[in-house]
N, C-alpha and C positions, 0 to 999 in steps of 0.2 A: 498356533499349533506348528508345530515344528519336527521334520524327518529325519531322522537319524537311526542308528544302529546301536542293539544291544547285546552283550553275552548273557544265554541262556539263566546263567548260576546268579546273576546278580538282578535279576526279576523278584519282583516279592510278590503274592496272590494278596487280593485283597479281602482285609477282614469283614467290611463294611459290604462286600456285593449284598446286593437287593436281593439275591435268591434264598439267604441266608435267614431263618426264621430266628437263630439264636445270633446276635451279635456280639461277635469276638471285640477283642480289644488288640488295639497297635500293637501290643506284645507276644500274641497268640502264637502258639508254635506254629509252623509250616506247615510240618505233617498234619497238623488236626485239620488245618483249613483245606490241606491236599486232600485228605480223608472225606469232608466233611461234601466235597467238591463230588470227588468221584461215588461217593454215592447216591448223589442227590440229583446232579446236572448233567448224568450221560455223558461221561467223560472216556466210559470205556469206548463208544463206538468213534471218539477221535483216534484214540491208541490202536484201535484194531486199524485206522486207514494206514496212520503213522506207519503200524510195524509193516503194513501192503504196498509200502512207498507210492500210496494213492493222495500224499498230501502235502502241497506245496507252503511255500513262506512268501505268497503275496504281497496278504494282507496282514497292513502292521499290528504290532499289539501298541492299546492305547496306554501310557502311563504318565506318571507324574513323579516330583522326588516326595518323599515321605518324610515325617521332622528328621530321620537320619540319613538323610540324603538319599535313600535306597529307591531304585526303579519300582514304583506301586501300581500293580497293572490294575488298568480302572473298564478296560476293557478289554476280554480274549483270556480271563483267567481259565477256561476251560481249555483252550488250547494251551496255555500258558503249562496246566497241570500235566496236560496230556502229554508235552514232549519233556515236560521233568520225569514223570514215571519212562519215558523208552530212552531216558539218560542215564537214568539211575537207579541201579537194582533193588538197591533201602528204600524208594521209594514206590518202586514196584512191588516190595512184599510188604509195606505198608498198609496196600489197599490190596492183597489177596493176590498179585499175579507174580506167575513164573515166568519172566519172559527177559530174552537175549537184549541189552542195551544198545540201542539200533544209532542211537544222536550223541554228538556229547556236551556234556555240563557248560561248552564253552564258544559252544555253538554260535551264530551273532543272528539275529532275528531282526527283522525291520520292525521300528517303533515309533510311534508318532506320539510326540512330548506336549500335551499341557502343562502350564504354568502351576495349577492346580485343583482341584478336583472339582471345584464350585466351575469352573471354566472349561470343564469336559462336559457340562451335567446337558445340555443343549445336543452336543453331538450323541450323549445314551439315551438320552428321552429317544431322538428319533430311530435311533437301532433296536431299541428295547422297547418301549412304550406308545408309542403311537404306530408302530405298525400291528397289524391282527394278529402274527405269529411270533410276538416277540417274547418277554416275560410273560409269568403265571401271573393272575388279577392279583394273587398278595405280593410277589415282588415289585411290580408295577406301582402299587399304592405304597411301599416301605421307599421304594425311591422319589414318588414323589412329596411322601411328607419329609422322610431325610431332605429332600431341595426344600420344603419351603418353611421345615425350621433354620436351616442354614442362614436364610434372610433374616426372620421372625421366629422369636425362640419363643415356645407356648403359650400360643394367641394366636385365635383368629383375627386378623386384620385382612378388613377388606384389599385396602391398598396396596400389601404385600400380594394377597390371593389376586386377585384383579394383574398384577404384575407378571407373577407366576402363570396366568392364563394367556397371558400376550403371548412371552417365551416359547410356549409351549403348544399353544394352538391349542387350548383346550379352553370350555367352557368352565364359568365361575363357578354354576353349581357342580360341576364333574369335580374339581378341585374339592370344596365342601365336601362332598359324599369321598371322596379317596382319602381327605384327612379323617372324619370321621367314622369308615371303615375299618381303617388303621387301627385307631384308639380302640375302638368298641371290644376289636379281635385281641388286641393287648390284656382290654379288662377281663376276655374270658380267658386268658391263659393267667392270669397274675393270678383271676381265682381259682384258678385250677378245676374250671368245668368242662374239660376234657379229660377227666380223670376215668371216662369210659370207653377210652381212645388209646391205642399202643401209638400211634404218632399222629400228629398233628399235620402233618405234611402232605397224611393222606385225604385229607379232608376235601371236597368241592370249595371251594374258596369262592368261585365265581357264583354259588348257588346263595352265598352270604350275602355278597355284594346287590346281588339284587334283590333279595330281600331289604337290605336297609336303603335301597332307594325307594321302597314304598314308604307313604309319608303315614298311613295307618300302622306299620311295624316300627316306625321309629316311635311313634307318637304311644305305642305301646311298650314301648323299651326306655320312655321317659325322655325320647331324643327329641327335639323341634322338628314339628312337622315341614315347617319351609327351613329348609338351609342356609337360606341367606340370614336371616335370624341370630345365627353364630356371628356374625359381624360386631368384633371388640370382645369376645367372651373366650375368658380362659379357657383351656386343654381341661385342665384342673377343675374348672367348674363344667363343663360340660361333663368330663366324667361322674363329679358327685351328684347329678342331676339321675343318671342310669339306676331304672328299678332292680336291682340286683335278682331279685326271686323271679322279675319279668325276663333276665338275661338270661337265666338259669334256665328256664322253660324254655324261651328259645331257642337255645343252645341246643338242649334234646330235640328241639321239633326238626331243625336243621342241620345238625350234623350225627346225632346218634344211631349208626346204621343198624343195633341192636336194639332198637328203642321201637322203630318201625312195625307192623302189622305183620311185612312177609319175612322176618327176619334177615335181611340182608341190607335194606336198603331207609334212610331216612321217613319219618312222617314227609317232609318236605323232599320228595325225590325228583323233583322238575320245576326249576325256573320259572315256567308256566303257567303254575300254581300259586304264584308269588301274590298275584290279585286276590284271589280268594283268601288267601292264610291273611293277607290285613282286613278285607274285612270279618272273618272271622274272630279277628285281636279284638274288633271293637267292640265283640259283645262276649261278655266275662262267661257266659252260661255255654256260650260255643268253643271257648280254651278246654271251659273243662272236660264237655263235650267229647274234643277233639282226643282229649289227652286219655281218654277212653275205649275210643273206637280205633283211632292212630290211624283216620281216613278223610282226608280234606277233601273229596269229593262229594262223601256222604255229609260230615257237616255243614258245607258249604250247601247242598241240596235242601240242608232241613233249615236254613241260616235263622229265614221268614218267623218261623214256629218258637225258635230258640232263643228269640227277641222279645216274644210275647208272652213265656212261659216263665212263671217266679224264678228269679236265679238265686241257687246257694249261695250263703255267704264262703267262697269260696277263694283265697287268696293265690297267686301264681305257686307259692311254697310247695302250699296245701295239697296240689291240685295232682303235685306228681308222689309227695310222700305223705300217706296218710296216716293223719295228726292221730289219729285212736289209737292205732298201734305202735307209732314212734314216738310216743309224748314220754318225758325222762324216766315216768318211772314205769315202762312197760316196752321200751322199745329195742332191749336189748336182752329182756327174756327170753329164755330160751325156749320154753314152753308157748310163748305167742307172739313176737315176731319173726323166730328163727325157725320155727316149724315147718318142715319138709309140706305141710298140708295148707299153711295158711295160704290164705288169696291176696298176694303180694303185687307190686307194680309187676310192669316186663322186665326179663335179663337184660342184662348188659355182660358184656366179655369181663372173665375173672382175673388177666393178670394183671390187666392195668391197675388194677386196685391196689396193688401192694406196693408200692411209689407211695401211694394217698398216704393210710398207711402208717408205713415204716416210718414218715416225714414229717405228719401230724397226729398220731394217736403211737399209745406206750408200747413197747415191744410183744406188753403182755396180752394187750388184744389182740396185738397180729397175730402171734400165735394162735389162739383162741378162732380167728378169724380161718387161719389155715387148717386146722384141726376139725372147723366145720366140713371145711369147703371137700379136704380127702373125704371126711365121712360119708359124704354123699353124691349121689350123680350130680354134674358140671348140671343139667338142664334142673334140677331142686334148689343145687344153692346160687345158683345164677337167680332167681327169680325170689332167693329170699336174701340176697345180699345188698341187692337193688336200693329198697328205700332204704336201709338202714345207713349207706351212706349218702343218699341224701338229706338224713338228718344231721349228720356230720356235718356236712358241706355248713345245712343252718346253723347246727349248734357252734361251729368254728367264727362262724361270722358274729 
């Protein structure tokens, strides 16, 4: 590592930070990633110190050269953002602000130079990931699986992971559970089961996390119950292993706050529940149970009785969209599954849907779909639009 000095304008923000749910590519315009920055990572309350002259240039910004030789800040892109918007006016009405250019473009910042980015990753771990207040649990786990494909490109290897734990101070299985956190959260956004969701960003990430550190929700989600297990086994196969109908279910139990009993908040609204929700995975007749009542206390109360009592044949699919009223040739009647009266799953929020949608079904049903939804109160077609796209979601699969 190495001290030196930079002019403000020849900084580049990086596309790859960890905080970044979408990753950009080397070529990404500036503005988006400035944009993408200041919305996301509280960027305004550096700019407000910035324009109070309550903020010094200490500490350096970390960077590296990029393939075109450009300064790539690997650490400090928030501040990095922050004194480009009170530089420059275009990039102050970029992100919404009126405000006087206090710095200039040409400014020179102290920088401390890595060779490159794989040889910074030891000094961000410890600024970002190992302390309590650093990154959110999902950038934390996107940096650490970005470092230990960097070594090991899709595969688990012990030797690599074992490697990775030294560097880093972290235990084998913590590594295992942060790579397959990762994935699991990938699979649910590649299938787009968050299609009940206006953003993903606003989700509990850390309420996921520990749920798949129980070895009964993995073991329900199709994942190995011991971690270490993964040693030698492809990204690729661990993936095609995942009950997709099991993900799907979960997916609602823990992140759909419209899914929930009191309408605001998750079936799964506390970490602390996390013991009870796996053993209630283990017995098929208390999923369905649950997915009824939308009260892991109460199932979990009755667990005993619900073990002993015939269970439905009743599959994860089944359990949130029911198969009588969505089966093909009935489930988009508009006389009985689209009926203001019928006894449908719970709502979910309406506009997310129109993404789903627009991107996988013909124009003509969105319309159709829209034409309902004016027709009638948001709390009628909320609760009759529910399953009909999670029959989608199956039929698309």
């Amino acid at each position: 590592m190495t001290h030196s000095v930079a002019k403000l304008n020849t900084l580049k923000l990086d596309p790859l930070n960890p905080r970044f749910e979408t990753a950009f590519s080397s070529d990404t315009d500036l503005v988006v990633i400035l944009k993408e920055l200041f919305k996301e990572s509280d960027v305004l309350s550096i700019v407000k110190n910035v324009l109070q002259q309550e903020f010094d240039l200490v500490e350096p910004i970390v960077v590296t050269r990029d393939i075109n030789g450009q300064w790539l800040v690997l650490e400090g892109n928030r501040r990095t953002a922050a004194f480009m918007i009170c530089s420059t006016a275009e990039y102050a009405r970029e992100v919404g602000l009126d405000i006087k250019s206090v710095l200039s473009p040409t400014m020179e910042v102290p920088i401390f130079i890595y060779e490159t980015r794989e040889a910074a990753q030891k000094y961000l771990h410890k600024r970002h990931v190992s302390k309590p207040h650093g990154w959110k649990p999902y950038a934390k786990n996107q940096f650490l699986y970005n470092s230990y494909t960097a070594i090991e490109h899709n595969k688990f290897h012990r030797n690599s992971i074992e490697q990775l734990a030294k560097d880093y101070e972290i235990s084998v299985p913590n590594i295992y559970l942060a790579l397959v956190c990762y994935l699991v959260f990938e699979e649910i956004k590649k299938y787009e089961f968050f299609y009940f969701l206006i953003e993903t960003k606003k989700i509990d990430y850390s309420v996921f996390t520990t749920a798949l550190a129980n070895p009964s929700i993995r073991d329900y989600l199709g994942l190995e119950r011991d971690l270490n297990k993964y040693h030698d086994v492809s990204f690729i196969q661990m993936k095609r292993k995942i009950d997709l109908d099991s993900l799907r279910v979960f997916t609602k139990i823990v992140f759909d706050k419209s899914y929930g009993k009191s309408g605001n908040k998750a079936i799964l609204d506390d970490s602390r529940k996390v013991t009870k929700l796996g053993e209630i995975f283990d017995c098929d007749k208390a999923v369905e149970e649950l997915l009824n009542t939308k009260n892991i206390d109460t199932v979990y109360s009755n667990l005993s009785d619900l073990k002993l009592s015939p269970s439905a044949s009743l599959s994860p699919s089944t359990s949130v969209s029911p198969s009588a009223s969505l089966s093909p040739s009935t489930s988009v009647s508009p006389s009985a599954s689209l009926s203001p009266s019928a006894s449908l799953s719970p709502s979910i929020q309406l506009e997310p849907i129109k993404p789903f949608f627009s991107a996988h079904v013909s124009k003509k049903i969105y319309g159709l779909y829209k034409k309902f939804m004016e027709s009638v109160d948001k709390e009628t077609a909320s609760a009759n639009v529910s399953p009909l796209i999670d029959y989608l979601h199956k039929f698309k699969k």
